[in-house]
C-alpha positions as a LaTeX table, in Angstrom:
\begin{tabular}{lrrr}
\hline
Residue & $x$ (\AA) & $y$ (\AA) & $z$ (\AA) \\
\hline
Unk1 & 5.74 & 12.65 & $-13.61$ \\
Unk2 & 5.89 & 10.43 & $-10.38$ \\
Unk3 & 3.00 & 11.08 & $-7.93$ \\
Unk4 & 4.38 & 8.76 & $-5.11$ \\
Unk5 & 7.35 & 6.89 & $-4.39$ \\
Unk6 & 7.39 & 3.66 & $-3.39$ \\
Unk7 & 10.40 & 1.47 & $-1.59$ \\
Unk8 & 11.11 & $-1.74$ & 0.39 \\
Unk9 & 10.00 & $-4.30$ & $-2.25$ \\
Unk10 & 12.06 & $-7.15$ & $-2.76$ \\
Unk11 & 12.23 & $-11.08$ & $-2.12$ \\
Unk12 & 11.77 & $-12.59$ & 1.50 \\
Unk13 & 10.62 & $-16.29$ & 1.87 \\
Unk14 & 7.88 & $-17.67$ & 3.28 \\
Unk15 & 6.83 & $-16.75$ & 6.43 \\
Unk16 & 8.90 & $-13.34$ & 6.49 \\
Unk17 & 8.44 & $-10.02$ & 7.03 \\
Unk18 & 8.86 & $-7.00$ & 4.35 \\
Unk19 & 8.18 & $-3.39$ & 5.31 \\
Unk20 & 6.83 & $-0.99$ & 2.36 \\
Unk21 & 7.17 & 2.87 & 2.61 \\
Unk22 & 5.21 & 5.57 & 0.54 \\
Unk23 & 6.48 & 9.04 & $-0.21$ \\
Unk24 & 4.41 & 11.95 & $-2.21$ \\
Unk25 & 7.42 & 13.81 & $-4.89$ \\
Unk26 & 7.35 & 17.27 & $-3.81$ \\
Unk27 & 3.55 & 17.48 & $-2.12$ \\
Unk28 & 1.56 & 16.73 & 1.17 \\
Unk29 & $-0.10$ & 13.27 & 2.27 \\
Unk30 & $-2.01$ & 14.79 & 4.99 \\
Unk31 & $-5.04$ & 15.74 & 3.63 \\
Unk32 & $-5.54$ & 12.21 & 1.95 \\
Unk33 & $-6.70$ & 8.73 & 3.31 \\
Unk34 & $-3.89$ & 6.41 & 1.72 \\
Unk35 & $-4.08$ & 2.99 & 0.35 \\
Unk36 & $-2.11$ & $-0.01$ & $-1.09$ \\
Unk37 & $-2.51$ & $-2.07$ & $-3.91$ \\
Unk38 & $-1.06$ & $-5.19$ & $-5.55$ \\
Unk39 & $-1.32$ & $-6.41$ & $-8.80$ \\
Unk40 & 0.09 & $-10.17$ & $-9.95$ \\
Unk41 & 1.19 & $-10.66$ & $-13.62$ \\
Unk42 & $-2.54$ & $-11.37$ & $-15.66$ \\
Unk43 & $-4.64$ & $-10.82$ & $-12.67$ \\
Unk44 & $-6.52$ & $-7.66$ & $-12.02$ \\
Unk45 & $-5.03$ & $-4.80$ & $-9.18$ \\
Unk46 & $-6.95$ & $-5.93$ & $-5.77$ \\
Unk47 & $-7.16$ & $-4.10$ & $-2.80$ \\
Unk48 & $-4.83$ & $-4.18$ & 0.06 \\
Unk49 & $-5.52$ & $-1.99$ & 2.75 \\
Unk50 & $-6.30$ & 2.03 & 3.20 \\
Unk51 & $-6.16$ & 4.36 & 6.08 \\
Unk52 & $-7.96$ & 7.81 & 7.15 \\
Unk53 & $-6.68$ & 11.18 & 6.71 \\
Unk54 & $-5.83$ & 10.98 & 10.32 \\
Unk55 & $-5.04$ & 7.61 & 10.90 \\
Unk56 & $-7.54$ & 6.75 & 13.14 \\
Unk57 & $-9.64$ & 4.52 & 10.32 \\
Unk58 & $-7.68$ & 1.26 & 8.54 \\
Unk59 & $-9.57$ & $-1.38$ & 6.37 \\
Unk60 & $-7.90$ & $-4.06$ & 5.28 \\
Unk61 & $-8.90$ & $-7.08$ & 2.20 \\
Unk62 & $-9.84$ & $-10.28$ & 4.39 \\
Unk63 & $-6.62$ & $-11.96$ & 2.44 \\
Unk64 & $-4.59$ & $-9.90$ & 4.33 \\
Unk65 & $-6.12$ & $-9.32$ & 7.69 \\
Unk66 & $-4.34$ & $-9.92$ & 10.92 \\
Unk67 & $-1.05$ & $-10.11$ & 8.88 \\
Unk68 & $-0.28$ & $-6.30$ & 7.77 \\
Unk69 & $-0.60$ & $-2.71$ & 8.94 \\
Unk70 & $-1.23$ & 0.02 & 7.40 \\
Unk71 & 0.07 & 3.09 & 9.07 \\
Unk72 & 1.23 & 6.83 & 8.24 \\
Unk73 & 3.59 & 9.45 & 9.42 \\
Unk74 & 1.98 & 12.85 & 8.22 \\
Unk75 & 4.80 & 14.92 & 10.31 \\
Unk76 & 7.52 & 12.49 & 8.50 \\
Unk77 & 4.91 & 12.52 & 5.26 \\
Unk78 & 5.11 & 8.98 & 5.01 \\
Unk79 & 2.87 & 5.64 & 4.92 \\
Unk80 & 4.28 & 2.35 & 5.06 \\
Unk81 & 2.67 & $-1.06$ & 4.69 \\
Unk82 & 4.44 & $-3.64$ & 7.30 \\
Unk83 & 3.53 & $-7.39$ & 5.95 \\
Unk84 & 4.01 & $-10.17$ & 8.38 \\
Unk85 & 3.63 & $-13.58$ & 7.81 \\
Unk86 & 3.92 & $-13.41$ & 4.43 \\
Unk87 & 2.57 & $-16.54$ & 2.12 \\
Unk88 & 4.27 & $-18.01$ & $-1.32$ \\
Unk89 & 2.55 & $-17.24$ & $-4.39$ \\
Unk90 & 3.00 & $-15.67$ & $-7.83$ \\
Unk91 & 5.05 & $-12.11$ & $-7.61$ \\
Unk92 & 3.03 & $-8.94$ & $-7.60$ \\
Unk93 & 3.75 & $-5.36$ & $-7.54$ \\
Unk94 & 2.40 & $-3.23$ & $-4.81$ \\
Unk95 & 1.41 & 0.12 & $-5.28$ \\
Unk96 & 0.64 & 3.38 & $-3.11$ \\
Unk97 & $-2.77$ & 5.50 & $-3.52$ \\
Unk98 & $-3.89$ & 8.75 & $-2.53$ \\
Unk99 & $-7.15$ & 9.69 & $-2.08$ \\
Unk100 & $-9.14$ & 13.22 & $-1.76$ \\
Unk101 & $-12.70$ & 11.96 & $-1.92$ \\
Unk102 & $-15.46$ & 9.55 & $-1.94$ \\
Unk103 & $-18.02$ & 9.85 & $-4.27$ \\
Unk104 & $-21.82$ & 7.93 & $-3.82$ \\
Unk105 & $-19.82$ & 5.30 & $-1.99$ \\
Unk106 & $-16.73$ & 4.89 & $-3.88$ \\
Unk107 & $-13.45$ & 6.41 & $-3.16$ \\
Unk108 & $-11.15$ & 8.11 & $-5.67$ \\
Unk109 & $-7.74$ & 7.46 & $-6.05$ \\
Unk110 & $-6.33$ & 10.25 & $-7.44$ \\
Unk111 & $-2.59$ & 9.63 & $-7.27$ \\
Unk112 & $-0.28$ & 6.59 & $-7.77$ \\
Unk113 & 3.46 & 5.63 & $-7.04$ \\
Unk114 & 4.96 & 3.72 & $-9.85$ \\
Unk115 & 4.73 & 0.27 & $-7.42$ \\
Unk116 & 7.62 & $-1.86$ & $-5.87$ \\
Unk117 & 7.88 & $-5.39$ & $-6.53$ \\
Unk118 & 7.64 & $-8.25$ & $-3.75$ \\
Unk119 & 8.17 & $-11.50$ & $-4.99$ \\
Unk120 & 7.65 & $-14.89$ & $-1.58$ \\
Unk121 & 10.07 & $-17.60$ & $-2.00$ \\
Unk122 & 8.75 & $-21.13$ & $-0.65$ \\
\hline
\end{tabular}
């Protein structure tokens, strides 16, 4: 059954702005750190950004840095992904992540939204 929800995908062109939101189906986001993903058709799913359990930590891929936020909501039980200055390229699904732990340096993600597509018109 669906884990997380997520919305806001569609097409804006280049240079644009397109804000992502991340909802759990029937559960808490509190306790997790949170991330985003993106996958483009015969490439692997790369790393987009993540955020603490509080908030107070973000990382973000170099690809993307400067240009989106990462933030979260835990009294609304929400985390969005706001992408600015977005570039053309090939049309990839993004996809929320929750995480409960990291093990010998590498983080689990334990639960995944189905993905919303953004497609970047020239």
């Amino acid at each position: 059954q669906v884990q997380l929800v997520e919305s806001g995908g569609g097409l804006v062109q280049s240079g644009g702005s397109l804000r992502l939101s991340c909802a759990p189906s029937g559960w808490i986001l509190s306790s997790y750190a949170m991330g985003w993903f993106r996958q483009a058709p015969g490439k692997e799913r790369e790393f987009v950004a993540r955020i603490s359990w509080s908030g107070g930590t973000t990382v973000y891929a170099d690809s993307v840095k400067g240009r989106f936020t990462i933030s979260r909501d835990n009294a609304k039980n929400t985390v969005d992904l706001q992408m600015n200055s977005l570039k053309p390229g090939v049309t990839a699904v993004y996809y929320c992540a929750a995480s409960s732990t990291v093990v010998g340096g590498t983080r689990n993600w334990d639960y995944w939204g189905q993905g919303t597509q953004v497609t970047v018109s020239s």
